[in-house]
N, C-alpha and C positions, 0 to 999 in steps of 0.2 A: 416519600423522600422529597425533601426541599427542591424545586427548580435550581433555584443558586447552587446550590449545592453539587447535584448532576451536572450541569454546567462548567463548572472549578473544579471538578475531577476530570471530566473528556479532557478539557484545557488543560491541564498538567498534563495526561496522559499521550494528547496529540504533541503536545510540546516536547517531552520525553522520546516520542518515537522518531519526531523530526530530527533531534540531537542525536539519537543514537546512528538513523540513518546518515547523517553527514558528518559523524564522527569516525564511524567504519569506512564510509567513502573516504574520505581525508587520508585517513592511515592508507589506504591499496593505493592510490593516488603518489603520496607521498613514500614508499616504502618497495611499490611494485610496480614493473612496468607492464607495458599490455602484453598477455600472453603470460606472464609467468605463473606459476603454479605451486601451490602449497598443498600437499594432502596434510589433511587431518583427518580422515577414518578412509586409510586405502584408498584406492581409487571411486567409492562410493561417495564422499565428500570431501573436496579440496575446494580452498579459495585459489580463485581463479581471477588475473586482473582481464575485465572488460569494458568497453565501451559499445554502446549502443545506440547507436544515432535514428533510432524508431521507437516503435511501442512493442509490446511484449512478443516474443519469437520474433524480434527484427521488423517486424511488419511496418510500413509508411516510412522507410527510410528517408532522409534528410527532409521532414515535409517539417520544421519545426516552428514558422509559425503557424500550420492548422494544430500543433501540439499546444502552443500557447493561448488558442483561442479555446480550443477543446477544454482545457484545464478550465482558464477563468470559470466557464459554462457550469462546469463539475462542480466546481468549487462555491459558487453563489447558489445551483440548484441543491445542494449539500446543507449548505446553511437554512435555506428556504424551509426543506423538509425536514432539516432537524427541530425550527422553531415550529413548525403547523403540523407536523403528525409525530414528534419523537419525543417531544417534553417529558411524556409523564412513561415511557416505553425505556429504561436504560438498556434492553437487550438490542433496539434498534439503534439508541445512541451510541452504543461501542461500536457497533459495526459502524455508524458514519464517519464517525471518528477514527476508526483504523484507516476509511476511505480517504479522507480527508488529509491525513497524515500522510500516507503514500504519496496522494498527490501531489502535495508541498514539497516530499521531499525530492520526487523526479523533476519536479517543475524549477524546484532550485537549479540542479544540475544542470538542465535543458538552459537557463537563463545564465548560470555564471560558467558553462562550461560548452554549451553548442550539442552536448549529448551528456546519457548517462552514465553513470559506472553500476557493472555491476562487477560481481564477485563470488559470489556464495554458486559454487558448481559440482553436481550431483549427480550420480546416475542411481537407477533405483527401477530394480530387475532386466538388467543391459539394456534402457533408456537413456540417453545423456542428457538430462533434461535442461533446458534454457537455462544460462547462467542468468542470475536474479540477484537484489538486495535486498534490505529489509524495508524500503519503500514498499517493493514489490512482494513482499510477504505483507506489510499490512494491508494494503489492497486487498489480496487473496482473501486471506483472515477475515478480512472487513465482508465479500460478498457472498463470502458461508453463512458469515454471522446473521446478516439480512436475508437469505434465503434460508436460514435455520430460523429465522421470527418469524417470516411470513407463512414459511410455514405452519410454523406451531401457535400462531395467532387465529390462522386460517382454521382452523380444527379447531381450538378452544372457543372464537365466534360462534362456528356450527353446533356446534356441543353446547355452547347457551342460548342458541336460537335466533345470535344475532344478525347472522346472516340469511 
């Protein structure tokens, strides 16, 4: 597969995910205040308006410049490794790219907002699980994806003796 190619599909795709996550933030933002609650499947899935002034389960609350620096770091060593070991790998460049997107898109909110929104809130087998967006699902998504390659890279090496 062409380089350009792979390249102009992450780039729509992270561009697409960025849009989506600050279009759904937009609406809960504009439509709902903090704390109110929509189910949509029972009490296992309701949108939920949040704010989150840390990183994932709250964690480093108000600490938002080491967030801003941490990002930048992400996001140039992102780029780095996508150009010297993901070129010719698209199972590795979907995952940086879900990364990559996330980050941009919490990194917006943390920049035009002082924190994040999330929304999307779950329990799932009497868990309540962290309310999250779809920043925060492409992250997830993104370090499956890359612990699913390196995985099955790792095996495929040994199995041709490259390792």
């Amino acid at each position: 597969m062409n380089k350009r190619y792979n390249l102009t599909m992450m780039s729509i795709l992270a561009i697409f995910l960025i849009a989506m996550d600050q279009i759904t933030k937009y609406i809960i933002v504009k439509t709902m205040k903090i704390g109110d609650s929509i189910s949509v499947i029972g009490d296992i899935l309701e949108i939920t308006s949040h704010r989150n002034h840390g990183a994932a389960w709250g964690m480093l609350q108000n600490q938002m410049t080491f967030f801003y620096i941490i990002t930048v770091i992400v996001l140039v060593a992102i780029a780095f490794f996508y150009y010297k070991e993901a070129m010719f790998n698209p199972i590795m460049q979907l995952g940086l790219t879900l990364i990559f997107a996330g980050a941009i898109g919490n990194f917006i909110d943390r920049l035009l907002r002082g924190n994040v929104v999330d929304f999307i809130d779950t329990k799932i087998i009497n868990y309540d699980f962290p309310i999250f967006n779809v920043a925060d699902s492409c992250l997830t998504i993104g370090v499956i994806v890359l612990l699913y390659d390196m995985l099955f890279n790792q095996k495929e090496e040994k199995r041709n003796g490259n390792i």
